[in-house]
N, C-alpha and C positions, 0 to 999 in steps of 0.2 A: 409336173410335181412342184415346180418352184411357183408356180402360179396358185394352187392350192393352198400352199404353205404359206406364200403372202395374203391370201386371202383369208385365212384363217387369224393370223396376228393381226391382221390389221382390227378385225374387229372386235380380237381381246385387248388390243391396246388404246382404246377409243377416245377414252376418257381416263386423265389422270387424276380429274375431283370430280366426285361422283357425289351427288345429292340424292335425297330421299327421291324414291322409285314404286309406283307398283309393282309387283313382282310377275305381273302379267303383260308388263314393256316388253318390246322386241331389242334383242341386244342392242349394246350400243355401238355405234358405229357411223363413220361419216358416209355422207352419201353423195359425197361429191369427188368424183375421178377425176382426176387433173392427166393432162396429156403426156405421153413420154419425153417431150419437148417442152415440158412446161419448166418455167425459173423465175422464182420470188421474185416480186416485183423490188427493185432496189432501192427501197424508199427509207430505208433504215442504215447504221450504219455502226461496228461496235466500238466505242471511243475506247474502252478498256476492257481487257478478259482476261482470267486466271482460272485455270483449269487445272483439277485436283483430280489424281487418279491415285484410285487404293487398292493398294494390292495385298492387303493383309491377310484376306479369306482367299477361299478356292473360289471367286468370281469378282471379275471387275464391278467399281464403283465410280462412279463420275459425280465430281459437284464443278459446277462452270458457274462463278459468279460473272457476269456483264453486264456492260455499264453500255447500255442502245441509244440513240440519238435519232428525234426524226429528222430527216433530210429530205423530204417533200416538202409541198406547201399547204398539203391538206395535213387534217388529221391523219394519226394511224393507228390502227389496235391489233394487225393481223403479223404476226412472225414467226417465222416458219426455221424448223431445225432439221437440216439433213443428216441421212444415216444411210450405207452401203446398201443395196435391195438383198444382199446373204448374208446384211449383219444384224437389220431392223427386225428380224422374226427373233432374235435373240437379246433385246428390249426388253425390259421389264422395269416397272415401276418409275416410268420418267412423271414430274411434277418440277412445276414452275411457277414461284413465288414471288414476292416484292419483297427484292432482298436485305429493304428498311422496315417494313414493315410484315416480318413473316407471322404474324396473328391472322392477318387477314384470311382469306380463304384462295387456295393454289387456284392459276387460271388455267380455265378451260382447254386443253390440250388435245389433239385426236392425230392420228393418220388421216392423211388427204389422199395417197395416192398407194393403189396397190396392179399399177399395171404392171403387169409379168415381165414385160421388155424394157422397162425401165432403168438404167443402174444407178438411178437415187430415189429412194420414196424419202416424205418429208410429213412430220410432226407438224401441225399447223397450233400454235400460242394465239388465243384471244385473249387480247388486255381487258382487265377489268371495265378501264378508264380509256379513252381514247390517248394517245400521245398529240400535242399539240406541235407546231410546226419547231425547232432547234429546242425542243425541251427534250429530254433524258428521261432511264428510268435503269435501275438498275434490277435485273433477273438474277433470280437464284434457281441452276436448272440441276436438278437432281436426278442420275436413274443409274440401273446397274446392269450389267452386258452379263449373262452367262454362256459356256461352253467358249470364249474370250483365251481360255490356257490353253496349253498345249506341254506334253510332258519332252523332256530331250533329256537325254537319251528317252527314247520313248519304254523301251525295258530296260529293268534294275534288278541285281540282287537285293536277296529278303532284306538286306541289312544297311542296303547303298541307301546313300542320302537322293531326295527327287527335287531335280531343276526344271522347274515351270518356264514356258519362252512366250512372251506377248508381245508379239506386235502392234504397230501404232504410230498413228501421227503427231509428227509434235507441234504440230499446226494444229486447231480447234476446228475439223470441217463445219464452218460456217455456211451460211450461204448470202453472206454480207463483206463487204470491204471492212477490216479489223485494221483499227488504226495500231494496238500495240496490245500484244497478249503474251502468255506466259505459261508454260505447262509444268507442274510440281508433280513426280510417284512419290508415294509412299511405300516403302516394302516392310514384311515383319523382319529382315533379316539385313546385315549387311554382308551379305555371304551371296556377291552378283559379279560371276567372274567373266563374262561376256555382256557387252550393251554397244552401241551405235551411235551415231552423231555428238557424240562428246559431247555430256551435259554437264551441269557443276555438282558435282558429289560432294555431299555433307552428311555425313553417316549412311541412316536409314533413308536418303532423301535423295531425289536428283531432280535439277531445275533446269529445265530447256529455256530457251530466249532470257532475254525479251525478243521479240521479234515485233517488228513493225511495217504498217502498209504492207498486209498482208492482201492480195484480191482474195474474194470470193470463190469459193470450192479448192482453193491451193491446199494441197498436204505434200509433205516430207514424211517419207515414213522411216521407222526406227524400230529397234529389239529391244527389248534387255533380256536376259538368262540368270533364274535368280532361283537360290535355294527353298524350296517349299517340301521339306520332310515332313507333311502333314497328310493326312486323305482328303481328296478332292468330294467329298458325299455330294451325293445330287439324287433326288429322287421324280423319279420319270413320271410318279401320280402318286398322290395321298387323297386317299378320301376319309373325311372327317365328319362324323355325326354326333349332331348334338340333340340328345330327346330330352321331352321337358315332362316333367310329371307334376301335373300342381296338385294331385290330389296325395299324393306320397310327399313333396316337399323335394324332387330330385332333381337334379341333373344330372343325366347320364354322357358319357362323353366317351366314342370308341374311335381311333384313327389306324387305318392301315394303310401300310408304308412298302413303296416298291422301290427301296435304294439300290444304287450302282456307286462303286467310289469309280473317277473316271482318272482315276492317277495313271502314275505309268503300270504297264504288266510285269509281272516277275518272267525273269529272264531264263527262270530253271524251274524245277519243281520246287514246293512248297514243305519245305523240313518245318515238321511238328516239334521235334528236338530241339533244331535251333532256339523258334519260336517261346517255348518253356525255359530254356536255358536262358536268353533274355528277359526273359519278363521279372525279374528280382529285381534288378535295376531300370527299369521301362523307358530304352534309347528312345529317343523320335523314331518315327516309322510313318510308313506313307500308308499305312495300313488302320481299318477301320474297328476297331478294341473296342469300343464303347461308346454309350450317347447316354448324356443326362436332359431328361426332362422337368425343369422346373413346372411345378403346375403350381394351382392357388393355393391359396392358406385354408386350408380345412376339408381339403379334397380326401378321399379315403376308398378302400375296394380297388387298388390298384390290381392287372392279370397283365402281364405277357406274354405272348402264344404266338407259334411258327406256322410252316407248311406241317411241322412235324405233331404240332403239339406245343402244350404247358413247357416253356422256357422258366428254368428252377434259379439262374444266373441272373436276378436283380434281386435289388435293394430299396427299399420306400422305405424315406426318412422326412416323419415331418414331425414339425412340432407348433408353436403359436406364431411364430414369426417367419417361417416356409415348409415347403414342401416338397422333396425331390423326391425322382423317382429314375433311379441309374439303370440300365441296363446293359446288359452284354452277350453279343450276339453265338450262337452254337460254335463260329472260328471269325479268325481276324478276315476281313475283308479288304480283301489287295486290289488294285487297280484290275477296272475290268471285270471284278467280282459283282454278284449281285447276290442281297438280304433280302424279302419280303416277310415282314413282321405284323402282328397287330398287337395295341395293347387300346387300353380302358381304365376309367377311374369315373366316381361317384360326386358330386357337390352338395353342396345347400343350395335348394333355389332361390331363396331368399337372397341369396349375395348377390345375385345376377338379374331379376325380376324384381319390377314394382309396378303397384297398378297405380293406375292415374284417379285424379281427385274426383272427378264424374263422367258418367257413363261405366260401359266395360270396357274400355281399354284397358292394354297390359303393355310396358318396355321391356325389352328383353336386352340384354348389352353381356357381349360375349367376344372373347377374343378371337378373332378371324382365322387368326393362326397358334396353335402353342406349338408343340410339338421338340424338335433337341436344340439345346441351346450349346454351343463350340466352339473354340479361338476363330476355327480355323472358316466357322461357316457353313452354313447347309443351302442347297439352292432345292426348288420346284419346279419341273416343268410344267404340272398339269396339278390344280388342286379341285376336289368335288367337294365343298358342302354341303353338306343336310341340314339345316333344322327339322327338326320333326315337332311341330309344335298340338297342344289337346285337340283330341277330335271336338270337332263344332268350332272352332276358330274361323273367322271370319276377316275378312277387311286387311289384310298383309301386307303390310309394308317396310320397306327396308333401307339402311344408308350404309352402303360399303365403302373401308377406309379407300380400299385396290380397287384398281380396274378389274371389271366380271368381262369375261366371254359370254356367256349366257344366264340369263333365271331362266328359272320355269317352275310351277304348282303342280302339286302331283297331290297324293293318296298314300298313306303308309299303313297297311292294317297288322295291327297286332292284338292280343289275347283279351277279346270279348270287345272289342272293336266291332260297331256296328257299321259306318259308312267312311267310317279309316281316319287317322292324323292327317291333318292339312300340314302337307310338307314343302316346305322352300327348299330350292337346291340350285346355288353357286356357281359356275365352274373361272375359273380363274385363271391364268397364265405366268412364265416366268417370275414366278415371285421368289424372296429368299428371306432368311430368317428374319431379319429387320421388321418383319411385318408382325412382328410378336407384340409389341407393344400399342398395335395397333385392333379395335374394339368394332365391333360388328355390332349397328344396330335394330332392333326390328319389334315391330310394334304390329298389335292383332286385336281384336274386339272378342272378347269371352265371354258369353253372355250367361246366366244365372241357370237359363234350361240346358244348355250345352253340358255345364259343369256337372250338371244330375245326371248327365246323359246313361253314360258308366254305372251308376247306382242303380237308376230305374232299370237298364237292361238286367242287370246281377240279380236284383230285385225278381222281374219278369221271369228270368230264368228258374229260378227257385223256384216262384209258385209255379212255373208250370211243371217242376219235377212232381210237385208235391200233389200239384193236379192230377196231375198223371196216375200219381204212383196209388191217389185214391181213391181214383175213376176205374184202373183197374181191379183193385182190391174190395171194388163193390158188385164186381163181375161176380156171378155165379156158375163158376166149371165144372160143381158135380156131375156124378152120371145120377141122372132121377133112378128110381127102383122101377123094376116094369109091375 
């Protein structure tokens, strides 16, 4: 199982900047297995590092600024970041920048090692630029750890406040000698009545070291226990389809949602009374009430729909300057609970779509993710994309902000579809709301016969009713006279 399961992240997490692709590439993924005995060669060394852990949402966030040094006498470009082999499938969205110069484009980042008996796999960093022998370079290393909580008390009454407990090193597990480093939490609350290795408290904030001459894979590990009366939402798979209609001016845009809030469980049964009785005044609760979805400016045709049915409990409110669209679920969802919903809304294509100066090219530019926007944070385990783009499209190509798990080209027929929509379809790993602002691009060849394709068939069809209808009606079914 644990073999499976690392082999599987490894090659959703492959690449943290992803360039334009065919959509008919084999995932991505590294193809080089490093030994269970294998360790970074120690050619680097970190002269400075500050490490930032957020804990405001219901999943960890890491930004590690570091200041590397080579200490060879060759060049070097290759640097390598380790992570637990039961923590690495729980990875998502790691990217590594030049933390002077973050315009440039994030480097090349992958999994190198997914052997099952391992207990370190490692991230492999390729520098843009070589590092020359005692020059420096400062990293900005980004990613966010989900399933990282844990509720303590693990059940609560409907009404008790939830303490999240996270473990951690206050050590940055490197895999380099760190001359002097630092680790800073952030929490939303100062309401943290249990924590470990006495760090310096400054409200919301606690500051471990400095510490110094730290070797290579050293950690110290530590707790804190800290109030998070919010719901932990996580949803297990979202598949999201976007159809494109150029001959109607649409985009269509349908996502369905398998949430689980993974807070703690109610410790008793679930009073409805209680629940009403509260809501005048609407306490914190670790329970899942509602999610707004910001969509674009001029979106319209919003539905929300159950296992059950048409959900009557939202709101869509837009006007020239936004677009919200609230919803609220048939009950509140407690830890442990699980919603599966879909909803949909309409666009202009126009806002999303331009063709290019010559030939039939078209850009498509689409956000990768919308979906609920929350203090508190939404995470993904599993996302499906669709584009569904005109039948007759040709030549597909794509640049994703995130790391994909897989593409692959398919077929989508629908009504009076002759040899079906040329469909892209995504699938992507630990992602979380962050990735909202982040634009999915994809460019295709529509050529001028394509575009009639639809017309001529509709066309076709018609005369031949009408064929028909007077090929039979030239038919003579009398009975002759004898």
């Amino acid at each position: 199982m644990r073999s499976s399961t690392l082999f599987v992240i490894c090659q959703c997490s492959a690449f943290s900047s992803i360039a334009a692709g065919s959509i008919l590439s084999t995932p991505l993924s590294s193809h080089q297995i490093l030994p269970d005995n294998f360790k970074p060669p120690q050619v680097f060394k970190n002269a400075n590092l500050l490490r930032n852990i957020n804990l405001e949402k219901g999943y960890v966030k890491e930004t590690v600024n570091v200041v590397i040094e080579n200490i060879d006498a060759k060049e070097q470009d290759t640097y390598y970041i380790p992570f637990k082999a039961e923590a690495i499938g729980n990875v998502g969205g790691l990217e590594v920048r030049d933390k002077k110069d973050p315009e440039k484009p994030a480097f090349r980042s992958e999994v190198v090692e997914y052997d099952p008996y391992s207990p370190t796999q490692f991230y492999r960093v390729t520098l843009s630029t070589p590092l020359a022998p005692s020059a420096q370079q400062t990293l900005s290393i980004n990613y966010h750890v989900l399933s990282a909580l844990a509720p303590l008390p693990a059940t609560i009454d409907q009404q008790d406040k939830q303490y999240l407990l996270y473990t951690f090193s206050t050590y940055w597990p490197s895999a380099y000698v760190t001359e002097k480093q630092k680790t800073k939490i952030k929490f939303s609350t100062a309401d943290i009545p249990d924590y470990t290795a006495q760090p310096l408290r400054e409200g919301k904030t606690f500051t471990y070291g400095p510490f110094e001459k730290n070797p290579a894979g050293v950690e110290q590990e530590a707790s804190v226990r800290y109030e998070f009366t919010r719901p932990i939402t996580h949803a297990t798979l979202l598949e999201r389809d976007i159809e494109i209609s150029q001959w109607g001016g649409n985009l269509a845009t349908e996502e369905r949602y398998w949430l689980t809030n993974k807070g703690a469980h109610l410790a008793g049964q679930f009073s409805r009374v209680e629940w009403a009785r509260t809501q005048h005044y609407s306490p914190p609760t670790s329970a899942l009430r509602g999610l707004t979805l910001p969509l674009q400016v001029g979106s319209l045709n919003p539905y929300f729909t159950d296992d059950i049915g048409n959900v009557s409990t939202s709101r869509f409110r837009s006007n020239i300057r936004e677009a919200n669209l609230e919803l609220k679920p048939r009950y509140p969802v407690f830890g442990g609970w699980k919603y599966s919903f879909k909803v949909g809304w309409d666009a202009n294509l126009g806002s999303f779509l331009r063709k290019v100066k010559k030939g039939d090219g078209y850009v498509l530019r689409v956000p990768f993710l919308e979906g609920p926007k929350m203090g508190e944070g939404i995470s993904y385990e599993k996302v499906d994309l669709r584009v569904i783009l005109p039948e007759g499209a040709t030549n597909v190509l794509y640049e994703s902000p995130i790391p994909v798990l897989a593409s692959e080209m398919s077929s989508h027929k629908t009504f009076m579809d002759t040899l079906g929509r040329t469909t892209l379809k995504l699938t992507a790993m630990n992602v979380v709301d962050e990735a909202r602002d982040k634009d999915l691009i994809v460019t295709y060849d529509y050529p001028l016969m394509a575009a009639y394709r639809k017309p001529l068939t509709v066309f076709a069809g018609i005369m031949t009713v009408f064929a028909t209808a007077w090929g039979i009606g030239r038919l003579d079914v009398s009975i002759a006279q004898p």
